[in-house]
C-alpha positions in Angstrom: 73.3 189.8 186.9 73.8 187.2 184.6 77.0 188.0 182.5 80.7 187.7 183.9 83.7 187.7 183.0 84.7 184.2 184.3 82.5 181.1 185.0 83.7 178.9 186.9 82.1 175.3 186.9 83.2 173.5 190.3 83.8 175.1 193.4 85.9 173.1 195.2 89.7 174.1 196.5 91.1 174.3 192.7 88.1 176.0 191.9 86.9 177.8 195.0 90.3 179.4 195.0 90.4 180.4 191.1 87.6 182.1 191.4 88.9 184.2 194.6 91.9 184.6 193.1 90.5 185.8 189.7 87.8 188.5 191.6 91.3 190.3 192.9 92.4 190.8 189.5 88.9 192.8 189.3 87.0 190.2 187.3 83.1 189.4 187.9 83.4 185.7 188.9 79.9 183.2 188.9 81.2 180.1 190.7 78.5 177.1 190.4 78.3 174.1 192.3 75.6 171.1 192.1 76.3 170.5 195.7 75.8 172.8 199.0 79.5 173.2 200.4 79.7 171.3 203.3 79.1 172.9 207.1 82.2 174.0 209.6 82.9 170.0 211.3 82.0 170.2 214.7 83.7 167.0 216.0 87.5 165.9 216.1 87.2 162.8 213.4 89.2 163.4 210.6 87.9 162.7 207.0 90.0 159.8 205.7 90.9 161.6 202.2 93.9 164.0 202.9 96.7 166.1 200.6 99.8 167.2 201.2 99.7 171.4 200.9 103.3 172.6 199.9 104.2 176.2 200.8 104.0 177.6 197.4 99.8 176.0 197.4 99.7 177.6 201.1 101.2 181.1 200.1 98.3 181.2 197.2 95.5 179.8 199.6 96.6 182.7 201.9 96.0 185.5 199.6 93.1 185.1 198.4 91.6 184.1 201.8 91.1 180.4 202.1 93.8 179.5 204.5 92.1 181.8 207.2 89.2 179.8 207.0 90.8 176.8 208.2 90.3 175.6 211.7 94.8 175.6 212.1 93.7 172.3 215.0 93.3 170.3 212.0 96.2 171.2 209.8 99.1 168.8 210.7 102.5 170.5 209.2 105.7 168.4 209.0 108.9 169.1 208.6 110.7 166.3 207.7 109.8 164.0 204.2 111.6 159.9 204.7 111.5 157.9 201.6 113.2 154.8 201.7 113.3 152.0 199.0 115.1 148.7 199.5 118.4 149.8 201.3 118.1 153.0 199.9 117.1 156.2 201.8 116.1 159.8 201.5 115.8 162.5 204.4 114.9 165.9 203.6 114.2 168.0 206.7 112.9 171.6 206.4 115.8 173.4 208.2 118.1 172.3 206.0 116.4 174.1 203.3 116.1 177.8 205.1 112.6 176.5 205.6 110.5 176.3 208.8 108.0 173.3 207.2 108.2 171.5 204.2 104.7 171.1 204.0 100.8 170.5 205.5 98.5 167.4 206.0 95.4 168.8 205.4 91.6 167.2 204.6 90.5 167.3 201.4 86.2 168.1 202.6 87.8 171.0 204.5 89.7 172.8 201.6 86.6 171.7 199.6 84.8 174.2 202.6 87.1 176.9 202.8 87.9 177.2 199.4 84.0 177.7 198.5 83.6 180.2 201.7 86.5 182.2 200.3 85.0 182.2 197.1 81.4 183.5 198.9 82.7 185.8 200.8 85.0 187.8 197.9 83.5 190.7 196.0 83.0 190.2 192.6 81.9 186.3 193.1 78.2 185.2 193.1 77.8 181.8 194.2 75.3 179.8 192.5 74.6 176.6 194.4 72.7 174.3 194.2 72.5 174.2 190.5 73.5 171.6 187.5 74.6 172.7 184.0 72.0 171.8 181.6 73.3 172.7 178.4 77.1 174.8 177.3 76.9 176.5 174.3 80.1 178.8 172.5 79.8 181.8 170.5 82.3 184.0 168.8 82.7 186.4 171.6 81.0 184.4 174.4 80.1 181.2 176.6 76.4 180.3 177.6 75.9 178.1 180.2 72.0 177.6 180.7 71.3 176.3 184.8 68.3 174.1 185.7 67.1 176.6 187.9 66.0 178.6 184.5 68.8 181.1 184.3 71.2 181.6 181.2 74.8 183.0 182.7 76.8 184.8 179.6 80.9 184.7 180.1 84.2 186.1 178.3 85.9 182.5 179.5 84.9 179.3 181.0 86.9 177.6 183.3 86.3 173.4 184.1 86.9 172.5 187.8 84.7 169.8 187.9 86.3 167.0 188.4 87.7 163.9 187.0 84.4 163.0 184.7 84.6 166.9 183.8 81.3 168.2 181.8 83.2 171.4 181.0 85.5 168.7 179.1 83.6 166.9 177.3 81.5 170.0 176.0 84.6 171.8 174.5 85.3 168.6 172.5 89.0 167.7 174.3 89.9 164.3 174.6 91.5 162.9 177.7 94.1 159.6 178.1 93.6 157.1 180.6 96.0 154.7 182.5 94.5 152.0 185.0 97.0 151.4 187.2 94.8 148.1 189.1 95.8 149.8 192.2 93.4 150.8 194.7 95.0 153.4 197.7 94.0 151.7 200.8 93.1 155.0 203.3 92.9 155.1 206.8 93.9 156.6 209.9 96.4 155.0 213.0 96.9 155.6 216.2 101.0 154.8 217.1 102.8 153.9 220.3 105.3 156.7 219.5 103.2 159.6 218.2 104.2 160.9 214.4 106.3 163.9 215.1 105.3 166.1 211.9 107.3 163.3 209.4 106.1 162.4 206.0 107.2 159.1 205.8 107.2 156.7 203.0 108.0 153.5 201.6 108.4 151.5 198.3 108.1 148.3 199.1 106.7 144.6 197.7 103.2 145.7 197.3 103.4 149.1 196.5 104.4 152.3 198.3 103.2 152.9 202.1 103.0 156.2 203.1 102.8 157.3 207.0 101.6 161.2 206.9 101.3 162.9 210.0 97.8 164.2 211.4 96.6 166.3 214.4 97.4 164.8 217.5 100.3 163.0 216.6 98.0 160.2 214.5 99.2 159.2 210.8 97.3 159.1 207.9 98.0 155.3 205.8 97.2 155.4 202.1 99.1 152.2 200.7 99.1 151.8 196.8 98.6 147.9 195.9 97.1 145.9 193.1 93.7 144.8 193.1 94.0 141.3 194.3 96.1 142.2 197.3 93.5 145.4 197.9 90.9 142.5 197.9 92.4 140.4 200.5 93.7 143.2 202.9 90.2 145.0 202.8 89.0 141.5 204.1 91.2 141.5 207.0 90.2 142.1 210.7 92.0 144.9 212.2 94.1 143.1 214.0 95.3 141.5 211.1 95.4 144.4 209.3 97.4 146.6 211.7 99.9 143.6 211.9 100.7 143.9 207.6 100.9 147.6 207.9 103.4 146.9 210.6 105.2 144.4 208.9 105.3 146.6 205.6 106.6 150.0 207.4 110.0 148.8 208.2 111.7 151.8 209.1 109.0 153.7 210.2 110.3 154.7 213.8 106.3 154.8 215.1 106.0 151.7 216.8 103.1 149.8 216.8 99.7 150.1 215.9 97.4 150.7 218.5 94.0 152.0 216.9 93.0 151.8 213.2 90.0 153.6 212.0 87.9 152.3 209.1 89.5 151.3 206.2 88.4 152.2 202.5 90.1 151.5 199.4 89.6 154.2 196.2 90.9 153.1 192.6 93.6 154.7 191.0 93.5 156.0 187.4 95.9 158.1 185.6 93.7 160.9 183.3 95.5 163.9 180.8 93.2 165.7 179.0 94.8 166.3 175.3 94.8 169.7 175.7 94.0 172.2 178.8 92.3 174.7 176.8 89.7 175.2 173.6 89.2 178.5 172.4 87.3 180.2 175.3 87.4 177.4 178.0 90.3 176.3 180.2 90.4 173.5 182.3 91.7 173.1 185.8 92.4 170.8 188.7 91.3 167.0 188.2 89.5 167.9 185.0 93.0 168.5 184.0 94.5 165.5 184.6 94.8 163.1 187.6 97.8 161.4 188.9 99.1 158.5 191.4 98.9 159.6 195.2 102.5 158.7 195.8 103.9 161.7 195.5 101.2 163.9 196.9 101.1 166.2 194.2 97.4 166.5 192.9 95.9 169.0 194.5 99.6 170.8 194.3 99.4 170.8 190.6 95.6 172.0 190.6 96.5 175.1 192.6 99.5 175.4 190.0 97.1 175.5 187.6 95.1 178.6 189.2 98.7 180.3 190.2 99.6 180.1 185.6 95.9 181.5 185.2 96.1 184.2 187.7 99.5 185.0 185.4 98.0 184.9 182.0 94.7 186.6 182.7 96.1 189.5 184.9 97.1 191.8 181.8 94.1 190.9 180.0 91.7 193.7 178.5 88.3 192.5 178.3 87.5 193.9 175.2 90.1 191.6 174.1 89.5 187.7 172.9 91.3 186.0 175.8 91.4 182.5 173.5 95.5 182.9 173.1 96.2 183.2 176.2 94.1 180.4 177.5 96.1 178.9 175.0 99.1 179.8 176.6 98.1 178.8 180.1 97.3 175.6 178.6 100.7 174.8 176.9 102.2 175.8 179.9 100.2 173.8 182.1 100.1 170.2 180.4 103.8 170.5 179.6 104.0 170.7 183.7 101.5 168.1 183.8 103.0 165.6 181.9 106.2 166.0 183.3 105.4 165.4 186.6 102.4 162.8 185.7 105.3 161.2 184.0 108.1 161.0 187.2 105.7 159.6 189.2 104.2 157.0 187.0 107.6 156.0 186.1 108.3 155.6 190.3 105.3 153.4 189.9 106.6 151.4 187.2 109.5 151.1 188.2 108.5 149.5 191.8 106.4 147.1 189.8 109.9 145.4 188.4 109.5 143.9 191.9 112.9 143.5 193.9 115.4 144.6 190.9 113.3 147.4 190.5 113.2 148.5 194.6 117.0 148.3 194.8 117.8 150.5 191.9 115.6 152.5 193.4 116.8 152.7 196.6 120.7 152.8 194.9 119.4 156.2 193.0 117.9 157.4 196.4 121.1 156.6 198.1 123.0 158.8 194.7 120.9 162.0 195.4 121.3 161.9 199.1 124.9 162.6 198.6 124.5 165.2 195.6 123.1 168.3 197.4 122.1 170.4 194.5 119.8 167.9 193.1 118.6 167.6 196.3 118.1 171.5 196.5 116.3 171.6 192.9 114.1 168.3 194.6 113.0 170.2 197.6 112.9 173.8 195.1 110.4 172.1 193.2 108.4 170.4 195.9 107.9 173.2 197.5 106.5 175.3 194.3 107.4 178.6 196.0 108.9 179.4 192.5 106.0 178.3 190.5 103.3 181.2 192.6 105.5 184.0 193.1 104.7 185.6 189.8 100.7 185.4 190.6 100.9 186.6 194.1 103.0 189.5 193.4 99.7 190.1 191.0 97.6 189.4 193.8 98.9 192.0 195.8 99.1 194.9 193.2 95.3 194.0 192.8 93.2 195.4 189.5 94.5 197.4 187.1 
């Protein structure tokens, strides 16, 4: 068969999972990759690039089967988020919220897996991997994407979930606005004296913010946010010397001291929003989206936001119908969403780069919300993006029609 309803061009979590969730609406779904997924890991290393998965993201990678094809020995939930700038402090703890976690640790190559098995393993998908676009052509009533392995695939929509450098973008003409922040996240993973409980733990301190997230086995996860010079110098560092500045930076952190560090590596941060989220027929999704600062863990969140808003839009559509307004909708929607969180956390950013002034007002606002519970309520409300899915799973469990 080579006309669908839905292409989707990308097929990892963000797009694995959109084209799960979109074959339970009843849509024929062709999800391309240029890369085999990955195999089940066999061993017990962790990959060093992790997310935080929120409960609203988990609820949605439940229902349309990619939670189940996680291996639950190397998901690390937590229950407790610490954030602490200069003498300033915030504690949200899960029970206090009616929840029982606010939150998982999980690695990104594994969703990446799981999300593409989903995918394979749902009716109305065919997989098409290993296979590059060579050429993306629009029509009035239809998209063409022509494969290097000779075939032509004709679909109603497009969707982009490939990537940062997104092909689907750059065919359908939208723009996208960059920010280099001359941060690079310096990733890695520790072993502690006191194991990590299940905290999130975080600081805002003199050379950017230091986050401690927890990990199978009561390890932590470091990915520290500092400017290119000091990435330079702290890359060059033995371990030893290395484990004694994370140590020195992570006052507060009630995890002792270091007493194994796996390799290090240090990825650079850029800000991207695409100008708009949708053209006509195509829709973008995930990183081809936007991308934002790792700080507050809230990239793949917003990706799997994105699939929840297109599950909504496209689950009253009639396919004899041009679905370009409601793409449009979806897309309004979405990079509205986008920019205001893109926009809280780059002003977080900012506003630790004001150096020490900038860290105590910080801290003296984290120190104000601590004591006023319904902002703290909304803050946990909207981490948590229950909210933000409930309208696309209660689609996903009335199924087609």
């Amino acid at each position: 068969m080579n006309t669908f309803d839905v292409i989707v061009i990308g097929s990892a979590t963000v797009g694995g999972t959109a084209a799960a969730a979109l074959a339970r609406l009843g849509l024929e779904v062709a999800l391309i990759d240029r890369r085999m997924p990955a195999e089940r890991p066999k061993g017990g290393e962790l990959d060093p690039r992790v997310v935080a998965v929120s409960p609203g993201s988990q609820r949605l990678l439940d229902a349309v089967g990619v939670w189940s094809e996680l291996d639950p020995a190397r998901l690390a939930p937590y229950s407790e988020m610490q954030v602490m700038s200069g003498r300033g402090r915030l504690d949200f703890k899960a029970s206090d919220h009616g929840l029982s976690r606010l939150g998982w640790i999980a690695e990104l190559p594994e969703l990446d897996r799981a999300s593409a098995a989903a995918a394979g393993s749902a009716r109305r998908v065919e997989t098409i991997w290993p296979a590059t676009v060579r050429q993306l052509r629009t029509t009035t009533d239809t998209v063409e994407v022509e494969l290097n392995n000779g075939r032509t695939l004709t679909g109603r929509i497009l969707l982009g979930a490939d990537g940062a450098r997104s092909r689907v973008r750059t065919a359908a003409g939208i723009g996208v606005e960059s920010h280099h922040y001359n941060q690079k996240a310096l990733v890695a993973h520790l072993v502690t004296a006191t194991p990590n409980p299940g905290i999130a733990w975080q600081r805002f301190g003199e050379f950017g913010p230091l986050a401690l997230l927890p990990l199978p086995g009561g390890r932590s996860s470091l990915v520290w946010s500092v400017h290119l010079d000091q990435a330079e110098r702290l890359m060059r560092q033995s371990d030893d010397e290395f484990a004694a500045e994370i140590e020195a930076h992570a006052e507060g952190a009630a995890f002792g001291t270091i007493e194994q560090l796996s390799r290090r590596h240090a990825l650079t941060l850029v800000r991207r929003q695409s100008r708009r989220l949708a053209a006509g027929r195509i829709a973008l999704l995930g990183d081809a989206a936007r991308s934002v600062h790792p700080l507050a863990g809230q990239g793949l969140n917003l990706g799997l936001g994105d699939v929840a808003a297109l599950v909504e839009v496209l689950a009253g559509w009639k396919r004899d119908r041009d679905p370009s307004p409601l793409l449009a909708r979806y897309g309004r929607r979405r990079r509205s969403d986008s920019i205001l969180v893109a926009g809280g956390i780059h002003l977080f950013n900012e506003t630790r780069a004001l150096g020490e002034p900038g860290r105590q007002a910080m801290g003296l606002g984290f120190s104000t919300l601590a004591r006023l519970r319904p902002a703290r309520e909304a803050f946990v409300a909207r981490a948590c993006g229950l909210a933000e899915v409930r309208p696309a799973l209660q689609r996903l469990e009335s199924g087609p029609g």
